[in-house]
C-alpha positions as CSV (number, residue, x, y, z in Angstrom):
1,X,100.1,-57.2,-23.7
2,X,97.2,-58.7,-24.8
3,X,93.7,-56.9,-24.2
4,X,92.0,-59.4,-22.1
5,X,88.7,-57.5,-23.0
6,X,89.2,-57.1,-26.7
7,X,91.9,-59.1,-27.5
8,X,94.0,-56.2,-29.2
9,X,98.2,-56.3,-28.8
10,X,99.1,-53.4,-26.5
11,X,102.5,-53.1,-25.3
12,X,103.6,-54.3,-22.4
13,X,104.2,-51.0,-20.2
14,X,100.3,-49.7,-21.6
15,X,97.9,-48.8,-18.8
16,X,95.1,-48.9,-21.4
17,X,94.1,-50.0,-24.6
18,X,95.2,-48.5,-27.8
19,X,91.4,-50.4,-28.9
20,X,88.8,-50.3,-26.9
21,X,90.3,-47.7,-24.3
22,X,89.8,-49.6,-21.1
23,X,92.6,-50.1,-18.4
24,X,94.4,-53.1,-18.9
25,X,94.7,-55.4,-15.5
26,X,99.0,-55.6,-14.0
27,X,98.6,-59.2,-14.4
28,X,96.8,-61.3,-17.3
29,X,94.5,-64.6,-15.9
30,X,95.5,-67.5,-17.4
31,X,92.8,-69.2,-19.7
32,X,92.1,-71.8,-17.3
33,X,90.9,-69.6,-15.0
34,X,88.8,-67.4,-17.3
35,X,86.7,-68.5,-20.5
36,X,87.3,-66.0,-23.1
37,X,84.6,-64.9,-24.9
38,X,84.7,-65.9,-28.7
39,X,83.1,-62.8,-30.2
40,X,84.7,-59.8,-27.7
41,X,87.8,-61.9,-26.5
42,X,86.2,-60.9,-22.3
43,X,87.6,-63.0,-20.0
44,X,84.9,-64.7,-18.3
45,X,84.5,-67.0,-15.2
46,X,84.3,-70.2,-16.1
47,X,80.7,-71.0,-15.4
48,X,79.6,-67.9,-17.2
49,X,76.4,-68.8,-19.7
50,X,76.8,-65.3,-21.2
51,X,79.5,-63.0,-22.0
52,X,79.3,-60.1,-19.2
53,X,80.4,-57.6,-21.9
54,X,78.8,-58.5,-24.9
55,X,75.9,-61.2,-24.1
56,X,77.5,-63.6,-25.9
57,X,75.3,-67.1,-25.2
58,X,78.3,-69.5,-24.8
59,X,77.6,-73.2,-25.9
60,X,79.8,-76.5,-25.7
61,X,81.2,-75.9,-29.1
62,X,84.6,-75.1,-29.8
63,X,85.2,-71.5,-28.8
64,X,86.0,-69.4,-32.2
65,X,89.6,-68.1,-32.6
66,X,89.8,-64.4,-31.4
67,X,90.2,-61.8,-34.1
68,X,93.7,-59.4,-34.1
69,X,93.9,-55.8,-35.0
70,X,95.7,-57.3,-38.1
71,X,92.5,-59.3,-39.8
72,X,91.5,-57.5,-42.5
73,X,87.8,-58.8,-42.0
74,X,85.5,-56.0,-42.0
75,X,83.5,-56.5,-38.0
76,X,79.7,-57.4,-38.1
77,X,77.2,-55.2,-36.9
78,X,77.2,-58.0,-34.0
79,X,81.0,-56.2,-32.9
80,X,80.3,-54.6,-29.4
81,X,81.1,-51.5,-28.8
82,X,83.4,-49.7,-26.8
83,X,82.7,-48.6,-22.9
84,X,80.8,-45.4,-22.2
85,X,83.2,-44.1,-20.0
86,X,86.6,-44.6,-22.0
87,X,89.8,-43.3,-20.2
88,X,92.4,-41.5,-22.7
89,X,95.8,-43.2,-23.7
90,X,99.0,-41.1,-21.1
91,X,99.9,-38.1,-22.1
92,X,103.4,-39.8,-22.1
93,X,102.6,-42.0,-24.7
94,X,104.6,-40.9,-28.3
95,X,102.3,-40.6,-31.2
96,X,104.1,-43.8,-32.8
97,X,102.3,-45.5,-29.9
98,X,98.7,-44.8,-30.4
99,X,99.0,-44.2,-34.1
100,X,97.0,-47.4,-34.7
101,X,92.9,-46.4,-35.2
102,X,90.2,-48.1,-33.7
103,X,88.6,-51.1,-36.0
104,X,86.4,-49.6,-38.7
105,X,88.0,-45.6,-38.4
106,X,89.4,-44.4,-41.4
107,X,92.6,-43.2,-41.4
108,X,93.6,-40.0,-40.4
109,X,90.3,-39.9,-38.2
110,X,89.9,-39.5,-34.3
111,X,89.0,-42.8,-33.1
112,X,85.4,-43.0,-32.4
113,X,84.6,-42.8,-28.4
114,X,84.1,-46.3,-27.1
115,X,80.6,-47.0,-25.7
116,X,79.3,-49.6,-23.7
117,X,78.5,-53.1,-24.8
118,X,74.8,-53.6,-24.7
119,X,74.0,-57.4,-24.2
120,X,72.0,-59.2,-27.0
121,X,69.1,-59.9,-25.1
122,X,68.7,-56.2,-24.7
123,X,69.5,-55.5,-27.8
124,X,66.5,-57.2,-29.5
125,X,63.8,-55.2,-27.0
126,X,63.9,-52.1,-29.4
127,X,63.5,-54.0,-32.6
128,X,60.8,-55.8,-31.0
129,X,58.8,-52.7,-30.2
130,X,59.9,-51.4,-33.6
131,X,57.7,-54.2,-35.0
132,X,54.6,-54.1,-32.6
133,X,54.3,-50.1,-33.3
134,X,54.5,-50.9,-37.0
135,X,51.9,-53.6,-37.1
136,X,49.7,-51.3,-35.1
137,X,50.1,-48.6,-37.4
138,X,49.9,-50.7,-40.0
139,X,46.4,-52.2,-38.4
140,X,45.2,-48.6,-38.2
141,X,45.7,-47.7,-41.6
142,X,43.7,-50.5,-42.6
143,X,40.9,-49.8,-40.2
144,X,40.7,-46.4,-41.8
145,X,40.6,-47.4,-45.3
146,X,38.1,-49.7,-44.2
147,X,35.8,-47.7,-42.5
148,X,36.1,-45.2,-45.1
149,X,36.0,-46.7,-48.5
150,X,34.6,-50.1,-48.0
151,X,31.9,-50.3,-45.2
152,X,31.1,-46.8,-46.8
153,X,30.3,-48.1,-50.3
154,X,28.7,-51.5,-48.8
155,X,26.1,-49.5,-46.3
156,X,22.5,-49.1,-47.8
157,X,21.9,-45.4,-49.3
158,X,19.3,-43.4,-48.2
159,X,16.9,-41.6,-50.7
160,X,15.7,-38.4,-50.0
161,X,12.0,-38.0,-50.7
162,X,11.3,-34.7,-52.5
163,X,8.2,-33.5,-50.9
164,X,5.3,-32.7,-52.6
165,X,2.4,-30.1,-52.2
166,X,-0.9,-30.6,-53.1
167,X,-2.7,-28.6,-56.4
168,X,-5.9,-27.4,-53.9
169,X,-5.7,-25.4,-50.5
170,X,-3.7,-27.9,-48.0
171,X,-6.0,-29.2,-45.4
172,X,-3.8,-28.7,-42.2
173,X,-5.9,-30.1,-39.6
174,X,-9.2,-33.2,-39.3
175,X,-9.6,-32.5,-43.4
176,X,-6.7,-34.1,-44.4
177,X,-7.5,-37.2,-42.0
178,X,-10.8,-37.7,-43.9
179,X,-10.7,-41.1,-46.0
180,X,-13.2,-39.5,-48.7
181,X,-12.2,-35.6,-48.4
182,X,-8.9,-36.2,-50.1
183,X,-7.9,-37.8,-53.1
184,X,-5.8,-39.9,-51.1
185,X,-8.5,-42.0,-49.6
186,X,-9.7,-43.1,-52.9
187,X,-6.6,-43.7,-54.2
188,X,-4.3,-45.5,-51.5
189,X,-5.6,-49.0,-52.5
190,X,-7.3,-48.6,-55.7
191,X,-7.3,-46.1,-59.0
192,X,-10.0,-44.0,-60.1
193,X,-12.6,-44.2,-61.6
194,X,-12.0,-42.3,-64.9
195,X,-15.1,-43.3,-66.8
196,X,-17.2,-42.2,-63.7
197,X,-15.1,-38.8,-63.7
198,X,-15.3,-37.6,-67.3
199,X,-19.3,-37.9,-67.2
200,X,-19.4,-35.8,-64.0
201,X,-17.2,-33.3,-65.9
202,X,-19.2,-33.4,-69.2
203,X,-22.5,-32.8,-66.6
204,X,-20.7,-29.7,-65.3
205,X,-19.6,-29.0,-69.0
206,X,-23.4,-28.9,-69.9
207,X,-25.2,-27.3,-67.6
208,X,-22.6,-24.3,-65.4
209,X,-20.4,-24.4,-68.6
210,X,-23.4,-23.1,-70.6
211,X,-24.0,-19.8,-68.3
212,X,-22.0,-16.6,-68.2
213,X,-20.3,-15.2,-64.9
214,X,-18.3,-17.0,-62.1
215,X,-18.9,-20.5,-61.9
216,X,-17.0,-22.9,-59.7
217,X,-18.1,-26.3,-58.6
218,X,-16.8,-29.3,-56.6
219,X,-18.3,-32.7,-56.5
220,X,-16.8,-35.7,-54.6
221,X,-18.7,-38.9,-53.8
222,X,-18.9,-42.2,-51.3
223,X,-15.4,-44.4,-51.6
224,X,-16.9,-46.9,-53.4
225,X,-17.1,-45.5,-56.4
226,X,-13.6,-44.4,-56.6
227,X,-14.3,-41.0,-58.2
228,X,-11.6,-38.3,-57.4
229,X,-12.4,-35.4,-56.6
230,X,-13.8,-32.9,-59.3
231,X,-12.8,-29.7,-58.5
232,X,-13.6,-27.2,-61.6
233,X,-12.4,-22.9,-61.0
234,X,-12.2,-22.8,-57.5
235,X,-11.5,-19.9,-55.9
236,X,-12.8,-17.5,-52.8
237,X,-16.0,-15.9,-54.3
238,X,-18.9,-14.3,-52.5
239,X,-20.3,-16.4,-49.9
240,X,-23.6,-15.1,-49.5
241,X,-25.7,-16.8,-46.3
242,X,-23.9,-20.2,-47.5
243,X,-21.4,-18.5,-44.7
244,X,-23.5,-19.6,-42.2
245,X,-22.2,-23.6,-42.8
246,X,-19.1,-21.9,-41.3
247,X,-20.7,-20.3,-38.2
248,X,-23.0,-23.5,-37.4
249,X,-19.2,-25.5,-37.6
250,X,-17.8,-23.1,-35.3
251,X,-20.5,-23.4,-32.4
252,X,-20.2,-27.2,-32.4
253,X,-16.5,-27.0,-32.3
254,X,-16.7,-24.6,-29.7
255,X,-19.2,-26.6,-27.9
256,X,-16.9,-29.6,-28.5
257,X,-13.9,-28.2,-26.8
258,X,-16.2,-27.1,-23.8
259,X,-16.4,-23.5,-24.5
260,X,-19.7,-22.7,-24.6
261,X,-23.0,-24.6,-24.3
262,X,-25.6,-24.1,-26.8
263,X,-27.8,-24.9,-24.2
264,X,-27.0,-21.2,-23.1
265,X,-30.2,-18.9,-23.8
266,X,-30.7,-15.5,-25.5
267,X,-33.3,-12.9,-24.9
268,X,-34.9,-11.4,-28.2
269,X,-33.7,-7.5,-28.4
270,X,-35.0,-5.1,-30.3
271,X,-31.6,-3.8,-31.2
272,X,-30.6,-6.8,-32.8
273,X,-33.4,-7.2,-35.3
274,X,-31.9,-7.1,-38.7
275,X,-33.8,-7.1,-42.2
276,X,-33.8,-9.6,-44.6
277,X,-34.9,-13.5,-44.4
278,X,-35.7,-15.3,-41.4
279,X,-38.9,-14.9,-38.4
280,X,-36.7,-13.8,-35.6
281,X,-37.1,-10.1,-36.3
282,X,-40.5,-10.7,-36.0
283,X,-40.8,-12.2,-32.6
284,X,-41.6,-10.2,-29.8
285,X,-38.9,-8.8,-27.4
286,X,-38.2,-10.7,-24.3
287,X,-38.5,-14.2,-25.7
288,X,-36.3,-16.1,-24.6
289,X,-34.3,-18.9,-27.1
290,X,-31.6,-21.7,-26.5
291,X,-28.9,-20.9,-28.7
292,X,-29.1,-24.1,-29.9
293,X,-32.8,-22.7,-31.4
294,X,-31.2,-20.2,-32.9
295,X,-28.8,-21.6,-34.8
296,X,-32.4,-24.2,-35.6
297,X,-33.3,-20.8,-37.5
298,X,-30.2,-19.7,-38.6
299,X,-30.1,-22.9,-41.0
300,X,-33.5,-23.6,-41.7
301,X,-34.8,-20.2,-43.1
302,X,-31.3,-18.6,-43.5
303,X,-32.5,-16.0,-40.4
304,X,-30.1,-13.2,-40.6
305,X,-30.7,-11.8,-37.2
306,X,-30.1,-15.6,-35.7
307,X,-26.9,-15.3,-37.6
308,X,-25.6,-11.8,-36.1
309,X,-27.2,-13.4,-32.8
310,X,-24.6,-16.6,-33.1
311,X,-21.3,-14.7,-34.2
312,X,-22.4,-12.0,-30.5
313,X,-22.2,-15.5,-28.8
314,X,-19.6,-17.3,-30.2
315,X,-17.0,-14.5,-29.7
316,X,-17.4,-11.9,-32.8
317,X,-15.6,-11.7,-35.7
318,X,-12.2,-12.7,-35.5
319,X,-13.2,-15.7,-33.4
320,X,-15.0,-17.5,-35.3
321,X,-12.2,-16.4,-38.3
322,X,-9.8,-18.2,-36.0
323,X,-11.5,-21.5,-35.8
324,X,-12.1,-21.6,-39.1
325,X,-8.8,-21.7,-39.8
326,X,-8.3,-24.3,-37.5
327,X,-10.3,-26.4,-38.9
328,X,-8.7,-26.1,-42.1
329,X,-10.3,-23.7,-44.7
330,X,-8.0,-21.1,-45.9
331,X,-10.4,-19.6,-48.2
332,X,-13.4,-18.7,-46.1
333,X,-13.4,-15.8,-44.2
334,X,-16.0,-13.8,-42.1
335,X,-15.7,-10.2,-42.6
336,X,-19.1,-8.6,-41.5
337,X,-22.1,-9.6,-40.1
338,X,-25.7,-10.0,-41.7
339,X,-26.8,-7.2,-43.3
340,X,-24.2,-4.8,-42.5
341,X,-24.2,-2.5,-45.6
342,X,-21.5,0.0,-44.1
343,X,-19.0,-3.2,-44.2
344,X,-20.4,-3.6,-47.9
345,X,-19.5,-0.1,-48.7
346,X,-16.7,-0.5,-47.9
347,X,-15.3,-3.5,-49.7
348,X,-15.8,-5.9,-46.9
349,X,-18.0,-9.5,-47.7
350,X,-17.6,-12.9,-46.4
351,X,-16.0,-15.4,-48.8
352,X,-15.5,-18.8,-49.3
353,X,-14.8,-21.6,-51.9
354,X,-16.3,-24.9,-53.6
355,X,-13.1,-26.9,-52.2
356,X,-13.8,-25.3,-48.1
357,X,-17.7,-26.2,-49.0
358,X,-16.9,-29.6,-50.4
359,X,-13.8,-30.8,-47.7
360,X,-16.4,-29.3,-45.1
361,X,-19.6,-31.2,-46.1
362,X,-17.4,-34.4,-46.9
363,X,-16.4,-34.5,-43.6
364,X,-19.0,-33.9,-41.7
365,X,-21.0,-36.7,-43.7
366,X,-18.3,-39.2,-42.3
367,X,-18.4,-38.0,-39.3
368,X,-14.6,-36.6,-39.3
369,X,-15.3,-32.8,-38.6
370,X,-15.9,-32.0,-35.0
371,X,-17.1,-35.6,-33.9
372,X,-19.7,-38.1,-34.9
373,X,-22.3,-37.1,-32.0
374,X,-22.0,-33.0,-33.6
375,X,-21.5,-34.0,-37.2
376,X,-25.1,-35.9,-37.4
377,X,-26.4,-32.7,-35.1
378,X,-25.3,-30.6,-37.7
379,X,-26.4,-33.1,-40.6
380,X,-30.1,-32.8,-39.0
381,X,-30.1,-29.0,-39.0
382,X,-29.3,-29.0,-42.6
383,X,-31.9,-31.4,-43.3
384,X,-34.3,-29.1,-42.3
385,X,-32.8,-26.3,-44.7
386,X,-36.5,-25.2,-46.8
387,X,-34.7,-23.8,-49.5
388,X,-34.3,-27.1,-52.5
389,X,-34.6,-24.9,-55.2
390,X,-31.4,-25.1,-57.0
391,X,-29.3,-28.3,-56.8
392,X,-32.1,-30.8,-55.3
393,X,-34.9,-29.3,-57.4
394,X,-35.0,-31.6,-59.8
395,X,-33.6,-35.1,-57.6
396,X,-35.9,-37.7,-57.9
397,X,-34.0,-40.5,-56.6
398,X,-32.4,-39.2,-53.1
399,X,-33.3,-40.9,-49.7
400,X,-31.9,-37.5,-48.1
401,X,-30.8,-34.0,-49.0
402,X,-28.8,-31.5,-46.2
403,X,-28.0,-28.5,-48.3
404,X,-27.6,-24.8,-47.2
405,X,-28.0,-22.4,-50.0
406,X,-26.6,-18.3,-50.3
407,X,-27.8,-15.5,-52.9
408,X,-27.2,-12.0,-53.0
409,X,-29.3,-10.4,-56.3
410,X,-27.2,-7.5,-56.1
411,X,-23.8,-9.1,-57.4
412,X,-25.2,-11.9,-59.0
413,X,-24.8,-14.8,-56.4
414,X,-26.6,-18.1,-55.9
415,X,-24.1,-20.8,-54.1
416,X,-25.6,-23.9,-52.9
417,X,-24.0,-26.7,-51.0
418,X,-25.8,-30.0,-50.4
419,X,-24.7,-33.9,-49.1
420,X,-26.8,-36.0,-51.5
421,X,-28.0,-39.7,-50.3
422,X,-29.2,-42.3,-52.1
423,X,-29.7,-46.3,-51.3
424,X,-26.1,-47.6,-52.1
425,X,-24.2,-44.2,-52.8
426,X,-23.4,-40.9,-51.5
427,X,-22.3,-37.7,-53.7
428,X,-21.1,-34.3,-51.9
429,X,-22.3,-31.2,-55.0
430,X,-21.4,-27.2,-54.2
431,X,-21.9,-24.7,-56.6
432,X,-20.7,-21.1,-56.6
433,X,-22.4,-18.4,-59.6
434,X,-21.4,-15.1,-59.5
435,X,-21.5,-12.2,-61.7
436,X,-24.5,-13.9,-63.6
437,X,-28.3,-13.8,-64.0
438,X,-30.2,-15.6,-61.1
439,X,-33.4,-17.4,-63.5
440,X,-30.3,-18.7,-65.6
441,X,-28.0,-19.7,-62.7
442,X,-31.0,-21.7,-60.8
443,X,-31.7,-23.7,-64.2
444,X,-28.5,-24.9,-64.5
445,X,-27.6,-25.6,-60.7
446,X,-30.8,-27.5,-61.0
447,X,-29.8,-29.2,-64.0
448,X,-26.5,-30.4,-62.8
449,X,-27.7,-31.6,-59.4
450,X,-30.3,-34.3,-61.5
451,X,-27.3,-35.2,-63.6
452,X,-25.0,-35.7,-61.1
453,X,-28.1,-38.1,-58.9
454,X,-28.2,-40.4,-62.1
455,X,-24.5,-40.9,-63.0
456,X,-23.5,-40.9,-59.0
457,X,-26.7,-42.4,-57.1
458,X,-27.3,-44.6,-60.0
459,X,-23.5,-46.2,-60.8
460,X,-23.1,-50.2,-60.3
């Protein structure tokens, strides 16, 4: 009998197929009743499209000839597949009977269990999604090796900028804004003047370079002339009553941030009189002064008890320490008050530098310190200072001088500070001597201040 569903030669009294296994109908349909299928030999009705076991897409061509159990064609990986549910040949049956393998078995081998036909159509969804999963891994990949090599290398790189510190004491707060109290100002637009710079430095050379002890100087000047800052040995060093610059700044800022108001008065004490220069020790007790007075005498004459007076009202000691630092100078430092020879004795002094002096006095003649309104209040008190002996002593061609001077005989000290103005120029001078002999120190501060008048006041 022939296998209606494979087309495999059983004989006649088999319930099943020595092929594909499935159970073989009593009675065969003639072919006019059923189309067989070309590729699995089905039996089909005769307006099938498709094969029902194996897919097969039937067209109006000539079916293909069904192939026997004898064709010694190898099947094509088209061959469908036996049912899933095979049913095993009879026990009854002899082993002559079902001694013939299934197609493609090797000899000698149990046939392979039949599984069911899968239809074509069906067949092609796996490759399909076999395709789309490797296109999407493939798409993947190549957004990785994009990301990582190409838009890597084509992105702009960024540079780090080493920072860098500067040679003098850092200016942390309304010094470094100052357009002529750093080198910066002078220097952001145009270069400096060298030729103006090496005559300031052979002025220095011959006049504080010709003296023994501790000499420091700092000279900067108006933005015009494009000199950078000459800052020759600077260090803290005694201060002397040049200190006072600091405790004048102080009050204003103070004032400034609404702390105080000099307008406050103070009663002359007798316990407050100290020695040394100024007239308040010498006023009667019970008059009655604005502080604003006070610091009037402070500056003028240097009064050391107007001094003591203002550190009482300003907070003490480590207050006006604190807004000093503030403000930016991290070499000055009040350690005692006026006169105070038990601080002295032991090893405490106020000290301060030629670059605090210089960034100070710069400032405050641009009006960049506290504000413009207490900068020219403090630039009048100084302009009232009566000591000129050292650097303006021998100016001849200044419109104004604001200077505050400091000397202490017994360690060798005469500092002076000044803001120098001319008609079309402006030069900031400080001196420091220490550890050197006074007639010889004044000379040469004196000396350096007319120098620096004619080669700064002077320049085209």
């Amino acid at each position: 009998m022939k296998c209606p569903y494979c087309g495999a030669i059983n004989p006649p009294d088999a319930d099943f197929c020595l092929n594909c296994g499935k159970k073989l109908p009593k009675s065969m349909p003639t072919q006019t009743d059923k189309k067989e299928c070309p590729r699995c030999h089905h039996l089909n009705a005769l307006d099938s499209k498709f094969c029902e076991n194996c897919g097969y897409e039937f067209t109006d061509a000539e079916p293909e000839p069904a192939q026997t159990m004898d064709s010694s064609v190898e099947t094509t990986p088209d061959t469908p597949t036996a049912p899933s549910e095979p049913n095993q040949p009879s026990p009854e049956k002899n082993a002559a009977d079902i001694a013939s393998p299934q197609l493609g078995t090797p000899p000698n081998q149990p046939p392979v269990p039949p599984q069911a036909a899968t239809p074509a159509n069906h067949r092609k969804v796996p490759a399909i999604l076999a395709i789309i999963v490797l296109i999407a891994l493939m798409a993947g990949t190549g957004w990785v090796v994009y990301n990582r090599y190409f838009r890597q290398s084509a992105a702009p790189k960024t540079t780090k900028v080493a920072k860098t510190t500067r040679k003098s004491p850092a200016r942390k707060t309304k010094a470094a804004a100052s357009s002529s109290s750093s080198e910066k100002a002078s220097s952001s637009s145009k270069s400096y003047n060298t030729q103006l710079y090496d005559e300031v430095q052979a002025a220095v050379n011959q006049t504080m370079g010709q003296i023994p002890g501790d000499n420091s100087v700092f000279v900067s000047a108006s933005d015009e002339l494009h000199l950078k800052h000459f800052v020759q040995n600077n260090r803290p060093q005694r201060a002397a009553s040049i200190i006072k610059i600091f405790i004048m700044v102080t009050a204003f800022a103070k004032a400034q941030n609404g702390d105080l108001n000099l307008a406050d008065t103070y009663t002359i004490a007798g316990a407050d009189k100290v020695s040394g220069t100024g007239d308040m020790q010498n006023m009667p007790d019970g008059t009655t002064l604005s502080y604003r007075q006070v610091m009037d005498h402070m500056m003028e004459k240097s009064d050391n008890m107007a001094a003591n007076v203002m550190i009482d009202y300003l907070g003490g000691l480590d207050v006006v320490n604190q807004e000093i630092k503030k403000l930016g100078f991290p070499d000055t430092v009040l350690e005692r008050k006026m006169m105070d020879t038990d601080a002295l004795a032991a090893g405490k002094d106020n000290m301060t530098s030629v670059q605090d002096l210089g960034d100070a006095l710069t400032l405050i003649n641009n009006g960049k310190l506290i504000s413009k309104e207490a900068d020219n209040q403090m630039m009048t008190i100084m302009k009232n200072n009566q000591n000129h002996e050292k650097l303006p002593a021998k100016i001849t061609n200044a419109t104004a001088i604001y200077n505050k001077t400091g000397e202490f005989g017994q360690y060798g000290v005469e500092n002076d500070a000044a803001i120098v103005q001319g008609d079309r120029h402006v030069f900031v001078a400080v001196v420091m001597s220490q550890n050197g002999h006074s007639g010889e120190q004044i000379e040469a501060e004196s000396n350096l201040g007319e120098k620096l008048s004619h080669i700064l006041l002077d320049a085209d």
